[in-house]
C-alpha positions as MATLAB code, in Angstrom:
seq = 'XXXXXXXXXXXXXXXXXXXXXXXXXXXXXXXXXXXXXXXXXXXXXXXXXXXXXXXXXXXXXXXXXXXXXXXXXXXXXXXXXXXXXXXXXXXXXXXXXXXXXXXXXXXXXXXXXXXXXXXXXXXXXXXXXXXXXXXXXXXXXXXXXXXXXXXXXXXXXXXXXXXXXXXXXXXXXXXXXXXXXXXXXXXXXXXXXXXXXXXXXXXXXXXXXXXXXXXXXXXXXXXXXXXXXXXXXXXXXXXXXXXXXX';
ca = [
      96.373   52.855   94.831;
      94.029   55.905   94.083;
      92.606   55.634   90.422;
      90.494   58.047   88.531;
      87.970   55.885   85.745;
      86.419   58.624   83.568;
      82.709   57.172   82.694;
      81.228   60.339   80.669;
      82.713   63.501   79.836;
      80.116   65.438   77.061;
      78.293   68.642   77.502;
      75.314   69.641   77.850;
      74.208   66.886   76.391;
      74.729   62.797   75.596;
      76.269   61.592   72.241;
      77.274   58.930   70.566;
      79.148   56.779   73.078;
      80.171   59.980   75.228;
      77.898   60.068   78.460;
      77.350   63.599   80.119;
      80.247   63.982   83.353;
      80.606   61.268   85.269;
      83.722   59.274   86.850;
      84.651   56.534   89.322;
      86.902   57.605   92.303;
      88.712   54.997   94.138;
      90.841   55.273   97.002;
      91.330   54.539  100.581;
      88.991   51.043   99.880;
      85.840   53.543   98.915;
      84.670   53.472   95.612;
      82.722   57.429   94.985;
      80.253   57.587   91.653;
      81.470   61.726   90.871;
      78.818   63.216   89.322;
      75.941   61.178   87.515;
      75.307   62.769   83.849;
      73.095   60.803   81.398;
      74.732   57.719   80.174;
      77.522   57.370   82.723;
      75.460   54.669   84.648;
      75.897   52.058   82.241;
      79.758   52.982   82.243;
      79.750   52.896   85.735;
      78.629   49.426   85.748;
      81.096   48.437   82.931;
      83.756   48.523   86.532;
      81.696   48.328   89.295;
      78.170   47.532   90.638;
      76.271   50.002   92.829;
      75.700   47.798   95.580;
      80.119   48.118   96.189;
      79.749   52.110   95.538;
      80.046   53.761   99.231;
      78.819   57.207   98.057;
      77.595   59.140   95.311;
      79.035   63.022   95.395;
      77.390   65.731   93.234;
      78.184   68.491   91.801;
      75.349   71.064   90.915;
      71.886   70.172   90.004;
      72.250   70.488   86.316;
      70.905   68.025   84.396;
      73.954   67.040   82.604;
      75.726   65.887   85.603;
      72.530   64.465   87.984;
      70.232   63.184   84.926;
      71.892   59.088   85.399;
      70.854   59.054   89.767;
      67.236   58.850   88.232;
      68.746   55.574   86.188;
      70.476   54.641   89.519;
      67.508   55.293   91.657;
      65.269   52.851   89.407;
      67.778   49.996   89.480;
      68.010   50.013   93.160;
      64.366   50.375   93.672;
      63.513   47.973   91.131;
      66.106   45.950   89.133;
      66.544   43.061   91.653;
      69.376   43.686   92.419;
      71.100   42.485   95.591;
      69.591   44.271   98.822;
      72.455   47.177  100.003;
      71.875   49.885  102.566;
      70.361   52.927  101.034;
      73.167   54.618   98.886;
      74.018   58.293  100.349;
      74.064   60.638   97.976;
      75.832   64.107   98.803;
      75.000   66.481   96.636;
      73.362   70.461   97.018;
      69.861   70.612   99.239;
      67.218   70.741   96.914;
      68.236   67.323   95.110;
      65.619   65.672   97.077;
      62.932   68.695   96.100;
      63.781   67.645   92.184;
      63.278   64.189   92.665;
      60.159   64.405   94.256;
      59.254   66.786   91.990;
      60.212   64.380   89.358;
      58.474   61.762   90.418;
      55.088   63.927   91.959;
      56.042   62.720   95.355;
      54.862   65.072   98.137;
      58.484   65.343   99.772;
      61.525   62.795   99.470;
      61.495   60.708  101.639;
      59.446   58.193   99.969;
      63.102   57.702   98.675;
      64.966   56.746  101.917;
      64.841   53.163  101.561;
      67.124   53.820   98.522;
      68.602   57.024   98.675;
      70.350   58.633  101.458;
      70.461   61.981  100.491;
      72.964   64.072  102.313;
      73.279   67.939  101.934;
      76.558   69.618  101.039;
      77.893   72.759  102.246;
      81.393   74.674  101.541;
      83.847   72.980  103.931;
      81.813   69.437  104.364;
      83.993   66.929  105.070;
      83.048   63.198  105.025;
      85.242   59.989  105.772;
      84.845   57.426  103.702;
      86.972   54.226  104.868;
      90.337   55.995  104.789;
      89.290   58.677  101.999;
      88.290   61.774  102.627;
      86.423   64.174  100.688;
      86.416   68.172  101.319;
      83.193   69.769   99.383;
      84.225   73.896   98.330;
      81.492   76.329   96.953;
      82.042   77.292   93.656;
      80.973   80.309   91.002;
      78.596   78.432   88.591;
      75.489   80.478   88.899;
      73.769   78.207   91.248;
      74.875   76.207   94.210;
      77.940   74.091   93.192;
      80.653   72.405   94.479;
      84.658   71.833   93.568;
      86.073   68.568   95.197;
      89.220   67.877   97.160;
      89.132   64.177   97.791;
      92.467   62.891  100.012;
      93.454   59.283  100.591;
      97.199   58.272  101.342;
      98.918   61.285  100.748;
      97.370   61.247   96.953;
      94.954   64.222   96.344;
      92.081   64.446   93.528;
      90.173   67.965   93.070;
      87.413   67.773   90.638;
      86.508   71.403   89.216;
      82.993   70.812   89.096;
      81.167   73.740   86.709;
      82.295   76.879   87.804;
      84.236   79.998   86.775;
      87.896   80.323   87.694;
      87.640   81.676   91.375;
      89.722   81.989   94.766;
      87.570   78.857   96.688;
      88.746   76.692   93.342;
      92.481   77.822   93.606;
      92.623   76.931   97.186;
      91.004   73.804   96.520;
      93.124   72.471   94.102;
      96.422   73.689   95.995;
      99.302   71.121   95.425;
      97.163   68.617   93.705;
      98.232   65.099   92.347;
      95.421   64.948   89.616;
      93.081   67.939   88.873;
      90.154   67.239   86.757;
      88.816   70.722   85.516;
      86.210   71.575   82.936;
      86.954   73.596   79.834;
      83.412   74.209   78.507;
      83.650   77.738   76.953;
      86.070   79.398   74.249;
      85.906   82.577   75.926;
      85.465   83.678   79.594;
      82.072   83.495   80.997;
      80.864   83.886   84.730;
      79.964   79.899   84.601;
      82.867   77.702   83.195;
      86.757   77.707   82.543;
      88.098   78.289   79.233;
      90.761   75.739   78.147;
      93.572   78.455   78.540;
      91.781   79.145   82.038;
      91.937   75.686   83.142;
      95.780   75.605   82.741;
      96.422   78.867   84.298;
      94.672   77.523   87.442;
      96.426   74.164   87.360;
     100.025   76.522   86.837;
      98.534   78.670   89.733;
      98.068   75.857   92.049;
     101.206   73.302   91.251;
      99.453   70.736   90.494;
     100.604   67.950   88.709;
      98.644   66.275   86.316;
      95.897   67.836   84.666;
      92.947   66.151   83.108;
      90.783   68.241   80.582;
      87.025   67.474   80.560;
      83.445   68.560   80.033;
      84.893   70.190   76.787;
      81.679   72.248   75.012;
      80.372   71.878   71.824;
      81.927   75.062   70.521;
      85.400   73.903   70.972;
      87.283   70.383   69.876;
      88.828   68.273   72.456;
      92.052   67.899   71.653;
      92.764   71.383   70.320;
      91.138   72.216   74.151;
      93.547   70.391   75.953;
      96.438   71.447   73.841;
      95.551   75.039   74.768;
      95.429   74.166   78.394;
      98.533   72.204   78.113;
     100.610   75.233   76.523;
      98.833   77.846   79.765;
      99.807   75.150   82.207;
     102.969   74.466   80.933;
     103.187   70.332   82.794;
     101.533   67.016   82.013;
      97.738   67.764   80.507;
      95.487   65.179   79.007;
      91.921   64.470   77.700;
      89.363   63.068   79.136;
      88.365   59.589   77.556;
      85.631   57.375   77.997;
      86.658   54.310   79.736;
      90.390   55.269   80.436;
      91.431   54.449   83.946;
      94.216   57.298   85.593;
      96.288   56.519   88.348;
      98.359   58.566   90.505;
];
């Protein structure tokens, strides 16, 4: 069974028992942390612990969906918790540049013993048991990345940020369960609108579409019955602790 266990879904920002993006892939016998925003650690550990995770896959470097790998990073290092392999962590270059940075380290890899960070690129592929996970570049302003993860015959694509563009459409071709942000109430060069989010989940036949990352300008229900309506098939929110199969 491939199941989708949303752990944090606010933006830009944490609030009252809504963590910043962050969700819990499972499929093929790999369990994936997607995206780390503030707060989603705890949730994270409300199904699983890190020492079962087999990857961590990341987004962008914004804050609101990296700020929790800090969280993860200290737990590991020093929570005493059960010894694991270091945890790889794909997510764009310069992650290992912030951390340091973060933590006045001269380079990264005073964090190998932890954290095995792993660069993405538009078309990576990794295997993970018998998922596997297909990284696109998207249009978000900085380097970011839409996912395509495949396990089974059951596909997940994960917008990421970004604007609606062609590398997102053929991403999200023919999927089961598309996960796509709705941040803005009008077009921007950055994020999807809600209407936006259900044109590209009409565009691409998906589905079942999954409304998240909803900003603070808009409400989340009125968001995903404005996607719903442009899509025109099955559309729902993004809650905290809910647990999607497909």
């Amino acid at each position: 069974m491939t199941t989708l266990t949303i752990l944090g879904t606010a933006a830009p920002y944490p609030q009252p028992d809504r963590p910043c993006s962050g969700y819990l892939l499972r499929a093929g016998g790999a369990q994936v942390w997607v995206d780390a925003g503030p707060g989603s650690l705890a949730e994270l550990l409300r199904h699983t612990t890190l020492a079962a995770l087999d990857a961590v896959w990341l987004s962008h470097l914004h804050l609101d969906h990296i700020g929790d790998l800090l969280n993860a990073y200290y737990a590991l290092a020093y929570g005493e918790l059960p010894a694991r392999p270091p945890l790889p962590v794909y997510a764009p270059a310069e992650l290992g540049a912030r951390l340091a940075g973060f933590f006045a380290q001269p380079d990264p890899g005073v964090f190998s013993d932890v954290l095995d960070l792993r660069p993405l690129s538009d078309g990576h592929q990794v295997q993970l048991r018998d998922l596997q996970l297909t990284s696109r570049a998207v249009e978000h302003g900085c380097e970011a990345y839409a996912l395509r993860a495949e396990s089974s015959g059951h596909t997940f694509v994960y917008s990421g940020d970004c604007a609606p563009c062609p590398a997102l459409d053929a991403t999200a071709l023919n999927a089961d369960l598309l996960l796509c942000e709705a941040n803005d109430p009008y077009p921007t060069a950055v994020h999807h609108t809600p209407s936006q989010a259900g044109d590209l989940a009409h565009r691409t036949n998906t589905k079942h579409l999954v409304v998240t990352h909803v900003g603070p300008l808009l409400d989340r229900i009125h968001a995903t019955d404005e996607a719903a309506d442009s899509f025109g098939g099955p559309t729902t929110t993004a809650e905290i602790r809910s647990t999607l199969a497909f």
